[in-house]
N, C-alpha and C positions, 0 to 999 in steps of 0.2 A: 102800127104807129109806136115808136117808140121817142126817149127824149134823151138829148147829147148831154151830159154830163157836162155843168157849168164845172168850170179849171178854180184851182186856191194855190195861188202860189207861198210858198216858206220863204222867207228871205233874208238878209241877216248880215253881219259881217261873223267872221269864224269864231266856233268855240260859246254860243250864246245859246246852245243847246234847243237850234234848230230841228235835229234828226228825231230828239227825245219827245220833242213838240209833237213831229209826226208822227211817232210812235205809239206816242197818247190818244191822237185824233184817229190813228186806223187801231189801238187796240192790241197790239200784238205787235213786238220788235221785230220789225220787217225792215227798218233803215237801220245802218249800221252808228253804235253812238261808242266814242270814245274820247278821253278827255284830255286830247289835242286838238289843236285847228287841223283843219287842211284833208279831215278822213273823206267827208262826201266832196266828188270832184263831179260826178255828173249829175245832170238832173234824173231824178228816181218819181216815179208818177204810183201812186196807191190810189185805191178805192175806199171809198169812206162813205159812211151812214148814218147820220144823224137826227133822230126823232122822225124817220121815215123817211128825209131827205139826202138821196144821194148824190155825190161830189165827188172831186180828182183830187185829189193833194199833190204839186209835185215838191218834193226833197229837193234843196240846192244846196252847191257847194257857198261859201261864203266870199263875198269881194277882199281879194288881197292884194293889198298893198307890193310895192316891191321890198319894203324892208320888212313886212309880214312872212315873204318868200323866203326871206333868209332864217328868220327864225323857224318855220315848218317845213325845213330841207328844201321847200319848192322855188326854183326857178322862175324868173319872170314870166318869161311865155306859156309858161303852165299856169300861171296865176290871172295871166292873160287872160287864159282860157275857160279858167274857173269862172269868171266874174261873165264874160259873154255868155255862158251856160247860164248864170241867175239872170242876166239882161232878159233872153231872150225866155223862161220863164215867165216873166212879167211882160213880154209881150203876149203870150198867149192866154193871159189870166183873165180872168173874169173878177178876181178879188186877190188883194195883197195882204198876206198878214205878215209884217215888218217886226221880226223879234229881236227884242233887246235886252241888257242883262241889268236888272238893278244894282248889283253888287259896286258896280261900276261907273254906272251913273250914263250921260251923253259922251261919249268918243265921238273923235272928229270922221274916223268911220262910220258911226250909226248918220252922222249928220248928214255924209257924203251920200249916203242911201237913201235916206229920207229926201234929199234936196233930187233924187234921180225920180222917185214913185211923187212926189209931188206935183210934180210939172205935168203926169198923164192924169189920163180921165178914170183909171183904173181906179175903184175904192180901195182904201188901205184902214187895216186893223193893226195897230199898234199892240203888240204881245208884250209885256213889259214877265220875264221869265226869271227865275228864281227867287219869286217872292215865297219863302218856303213855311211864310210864321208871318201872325198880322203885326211886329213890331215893324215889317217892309214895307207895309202897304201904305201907308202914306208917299215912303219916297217914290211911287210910281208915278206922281204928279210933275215930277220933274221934266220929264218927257214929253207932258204937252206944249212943250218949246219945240217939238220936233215939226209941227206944226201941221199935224193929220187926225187932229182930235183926240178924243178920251182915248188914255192906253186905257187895258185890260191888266189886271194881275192875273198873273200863273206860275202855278209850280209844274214846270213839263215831267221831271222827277218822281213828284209824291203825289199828282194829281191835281192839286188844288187847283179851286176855284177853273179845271179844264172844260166841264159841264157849262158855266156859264159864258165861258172865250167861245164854246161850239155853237151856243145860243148863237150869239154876235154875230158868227161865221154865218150860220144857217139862214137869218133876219137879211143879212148885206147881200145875200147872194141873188142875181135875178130870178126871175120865174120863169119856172118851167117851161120850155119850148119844144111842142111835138114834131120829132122832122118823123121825115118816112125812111123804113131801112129797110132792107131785105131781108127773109125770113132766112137766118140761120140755124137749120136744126141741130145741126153737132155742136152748136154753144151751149143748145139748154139741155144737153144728154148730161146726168148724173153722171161726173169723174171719179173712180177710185184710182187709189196711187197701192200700190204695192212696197211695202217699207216694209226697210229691219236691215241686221247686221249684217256682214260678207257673208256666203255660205252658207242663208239659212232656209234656202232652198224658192227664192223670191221665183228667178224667174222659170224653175221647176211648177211651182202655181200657175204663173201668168200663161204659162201654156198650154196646162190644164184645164184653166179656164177658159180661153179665147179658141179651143181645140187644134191647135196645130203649133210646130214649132216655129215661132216668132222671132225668140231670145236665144240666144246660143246658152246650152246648159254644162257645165265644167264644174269639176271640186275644184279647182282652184279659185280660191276668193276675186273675187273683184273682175271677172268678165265681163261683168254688165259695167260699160263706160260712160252710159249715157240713156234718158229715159225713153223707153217705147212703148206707145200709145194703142190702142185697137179698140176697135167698137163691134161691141159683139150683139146681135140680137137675142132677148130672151123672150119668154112668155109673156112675159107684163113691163115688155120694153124696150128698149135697146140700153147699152151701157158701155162706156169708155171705162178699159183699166189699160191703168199705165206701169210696166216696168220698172223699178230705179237703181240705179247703183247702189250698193252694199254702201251703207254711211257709218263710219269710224270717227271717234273723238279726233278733235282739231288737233290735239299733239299727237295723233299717230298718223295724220295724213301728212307726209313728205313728199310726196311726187306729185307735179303741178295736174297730171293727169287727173288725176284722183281727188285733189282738191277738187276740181271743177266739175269731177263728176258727184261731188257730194255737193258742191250746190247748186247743178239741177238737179240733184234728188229731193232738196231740202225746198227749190222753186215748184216741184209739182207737187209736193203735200201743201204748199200754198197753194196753191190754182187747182188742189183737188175740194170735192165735195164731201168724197168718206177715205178711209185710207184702213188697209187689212196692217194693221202691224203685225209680223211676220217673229215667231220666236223659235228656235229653235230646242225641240221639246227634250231631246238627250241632253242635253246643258242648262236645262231650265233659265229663269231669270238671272241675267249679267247685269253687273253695274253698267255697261254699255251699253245693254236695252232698258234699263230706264232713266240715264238720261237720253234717248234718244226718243223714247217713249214721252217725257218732257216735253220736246222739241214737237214735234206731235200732237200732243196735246196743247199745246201753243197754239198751233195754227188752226185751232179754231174747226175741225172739221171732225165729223161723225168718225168712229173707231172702230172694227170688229177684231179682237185680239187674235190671231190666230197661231194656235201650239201644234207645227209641224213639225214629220217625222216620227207623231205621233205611236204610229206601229213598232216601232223600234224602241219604246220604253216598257220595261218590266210592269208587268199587271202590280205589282205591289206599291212599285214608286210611284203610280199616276195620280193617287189621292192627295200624296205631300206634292208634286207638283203645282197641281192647281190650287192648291191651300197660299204656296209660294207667288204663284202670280198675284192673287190679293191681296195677298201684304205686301207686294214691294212694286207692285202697280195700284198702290191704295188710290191713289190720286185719276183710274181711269174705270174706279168703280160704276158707273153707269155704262163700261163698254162688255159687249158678249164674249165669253172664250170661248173659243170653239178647237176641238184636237181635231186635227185632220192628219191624212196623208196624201202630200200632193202627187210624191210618185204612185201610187198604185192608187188613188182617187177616192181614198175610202173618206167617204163624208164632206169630201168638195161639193158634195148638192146642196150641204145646209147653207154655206156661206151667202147664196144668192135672196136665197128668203129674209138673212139676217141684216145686207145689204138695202133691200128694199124697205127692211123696217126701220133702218137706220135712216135711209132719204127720205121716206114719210115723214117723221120726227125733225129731220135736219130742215124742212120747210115748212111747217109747221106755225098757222098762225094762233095764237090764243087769244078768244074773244076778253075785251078788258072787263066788261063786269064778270064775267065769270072770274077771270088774274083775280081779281079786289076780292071776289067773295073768298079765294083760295088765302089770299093774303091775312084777310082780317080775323078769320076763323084759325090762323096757326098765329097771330097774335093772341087773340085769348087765350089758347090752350096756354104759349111758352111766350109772358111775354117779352122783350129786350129787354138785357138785361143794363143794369144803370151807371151813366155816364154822366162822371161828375156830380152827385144827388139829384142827378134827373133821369126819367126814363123815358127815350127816345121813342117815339111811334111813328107808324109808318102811316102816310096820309091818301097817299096814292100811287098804284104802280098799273105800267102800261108797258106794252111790248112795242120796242122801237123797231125792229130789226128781225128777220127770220138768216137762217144759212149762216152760221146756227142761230135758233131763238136767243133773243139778247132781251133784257127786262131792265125796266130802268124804276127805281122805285124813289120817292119822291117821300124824305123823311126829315123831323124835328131835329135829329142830331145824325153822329154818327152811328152806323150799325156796325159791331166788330165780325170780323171773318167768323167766327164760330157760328152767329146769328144768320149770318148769310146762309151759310153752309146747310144752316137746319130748313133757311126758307126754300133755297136752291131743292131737298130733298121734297119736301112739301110741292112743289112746283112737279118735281120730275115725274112724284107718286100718282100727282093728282090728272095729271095729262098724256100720261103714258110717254114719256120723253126720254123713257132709259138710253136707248142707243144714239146719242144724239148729246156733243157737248150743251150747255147753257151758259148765256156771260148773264149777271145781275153788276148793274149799276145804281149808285147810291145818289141823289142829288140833294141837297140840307134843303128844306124850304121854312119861313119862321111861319108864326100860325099866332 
């Protein structure tokens, strides 16, 4: 028994920072945001998790006008096409959230929207967006002329007030409904992706690991065009690794080829569980593997670093190497390095153990009194420090979310990144979480 994921549709007319919305609500820039109209043209559908309840988001393009068309280069019939793409959105929705810009006030577009989602049965959440500072927050009231009840403030941007629009969302949404589905075992197989730079011996690994030639292997960069997947049996399991194109900065990909094979490289470290980043140990750390290492780290999935080619670096330089990875990978400090050699295999055994310890960790639930006991005992030792002549305290915190652990902690004020960072380490210590990212969310509560 499983249950279908009730639909949220985005909706909007252009530039009212719809994608940003989504972005906030799945956690991780997965829709693309820029700040013209007219960039999202199809509907884009995310998965989302909220205080243990999960939902679809889908991303829509915004309804244009035809004299909108001419302003955002597009064409009528493309504009056309945009707006039946959000139509039909909102036919398959379960819930509307109808986002509008305060800055701006009611446009005869928002009202044009609003006059389409009020005539169905569909519920609608009024997103009243870029309220970024409470001198805005009263103009949100303006909007209840649009006649779909209480907007919402939100900063899609800086976060604000987005914990309590998810409330909203989560409350409107219906209940739960178990259908029956068929038992798919290759869904629930633990996916690694295989990432890093052209040439640094990605899918020289991948078929090392899956034991046979999968991937065609070449020194010339970039033969891997597209990612391939294999499920391999081990002792304590089975397990999907995926191959990926060698991923280069956006100014250096020119051939359409390559763009798009760098974003399905960039779609299966999305859709993976753990992902080996791949460095190349004769070259140590590039500015190209750490922002790509970044990008990775983004997506929200378990890390095991791995420094191949390993045999091929001087016994004397391996110390400053791997000194090098932890300063300029400071930011993936809870992931394992491991020096390997993929061609001649020397130490490819360890990855599998450090894999496993990583998916342990990545699904990983933590009981909430235990979280509190962890929480309130690294309050006393260290505690926030003071915002504004007050000092913030943390009242309560619960784990919303596993793949990866997500912790939402429930406080008087704000807590600054350095605070977090210390509870984050506190967290990681106490529950053995090293190999396995962690998000911590903040939400104000008064007392």
């Amino acid at each position: 028994m499983s249950a279908e994921l009730p639909v949220v549709a985005i909706i909007g007319r252009p530039n009212v920072g719809k994608s940003t919305l989504v972005n906030r609500f799945v956690g991780r820039r997965d829709a693309i945001e820029q700040e013209r109209p007219g960039v999202t043209r199809d509907r884009k559908e995310f998965d989302v998790n909220w205080s243990g309840r999960a939902f679809r988001v889908i991303d829509t393009g915004g309804w244009l006008t035809e004299g909108e068309a001419g302003l955002t280069d597009e064409d009528p019939a493309l504009a056309a096409k945009v707006s039946r793409q959000a139509e039909a959105a909102i036919g398959e929705a379960d819930l509307v959230v109808l986002v509008v810009d305060v800055t701006t006030g009611i446009t005869e577009e928002d009202a044009r929207v609003a006059g389409v989602v009020r005539g169905k049965a569909t519920p609608v959440i009024v997103a009243v967006n870029k309220v970024d500072d409470g001198r805005r927050a009263l103009e949100i009231w303006e909007f209840a002329r649009l006649g779909l009840g209480d907007p919402w403030p939100v900063s899609a941007l800086h976060g604000r007030d987005s914990g309590d629009l998810l409330d909203a969302v989560v409350a409107a949404l219906p209940p739960v409904e178990p259908v029956e589905t068929p038992d798919d075992g290759e869904a629930a197989i633990f996916s690694i992706a295989i990432v890093g730079r052209p040439n640094v011996g990605k899918s020289t690994l991948f078929n090392r690991l899956v034991g046979e030639d999968r991937a065609v292997v070449h020194d010339l960069p970039g033969t891997t065009r597209d990612s391939i997947d294999t499920i391999i049996d081990t002792e304590e399991g089975p397990l999907r690794f995926v191959d990926t194109a060698g991923m280069r900065r956006a100014s250096r990909v020119d051939q359409p080829v390559e763009y798009y094979s760098t974003v399905r490289a960039l779609q299966a470290v999305d859709r993976a569980d753990a992902a080996l980043f791949v460095i190349d140990a004769t070259e140590g750390v590039t500015h190209q593997d750490q922002r790509l290492a970044e990008r990775v780290d983004g997506a929200g999935c378990a890390i095991v670093i791995v420094l191949n080619k390993w045999d091929q670096v001087e016994t004397d330089d391996r110390e400053a190497i791997k000194l090098a990875v932890l300063d300029r990978l400071h930011f993936l400090a809870y992931a394992p390095v491991l020096p390997i050699s993929a061609l001649t295999g020397r130490r490819v055994h360890q990855l599998l153990p450090a894999l496993r310890e990583a998916e342990e960790a990545y699904h990983r639930r933590i009981p909430t009194g235990a979280l509190n006991r962890v929480i309130r005992d690294a309050q006393a030792a260290h505690p926030p420090p003071l915002d504004r002549k007050h000092r913030p305290r943390i009242l309560y915190a619960t784990q919303g979310a596993s793949d990866p652990p997500t912790f939402t902690l429930f406080s008087t004020r704000t807590l600054p990144a350095t605070y977090l960072r210390y509870l984050e380490r506190k967290i990681r210590e106490e529950f053995d979480l090293g190999p396995s990212p962690i998000k911590i969310r903040v939400r104000r509560r008064g007392v």
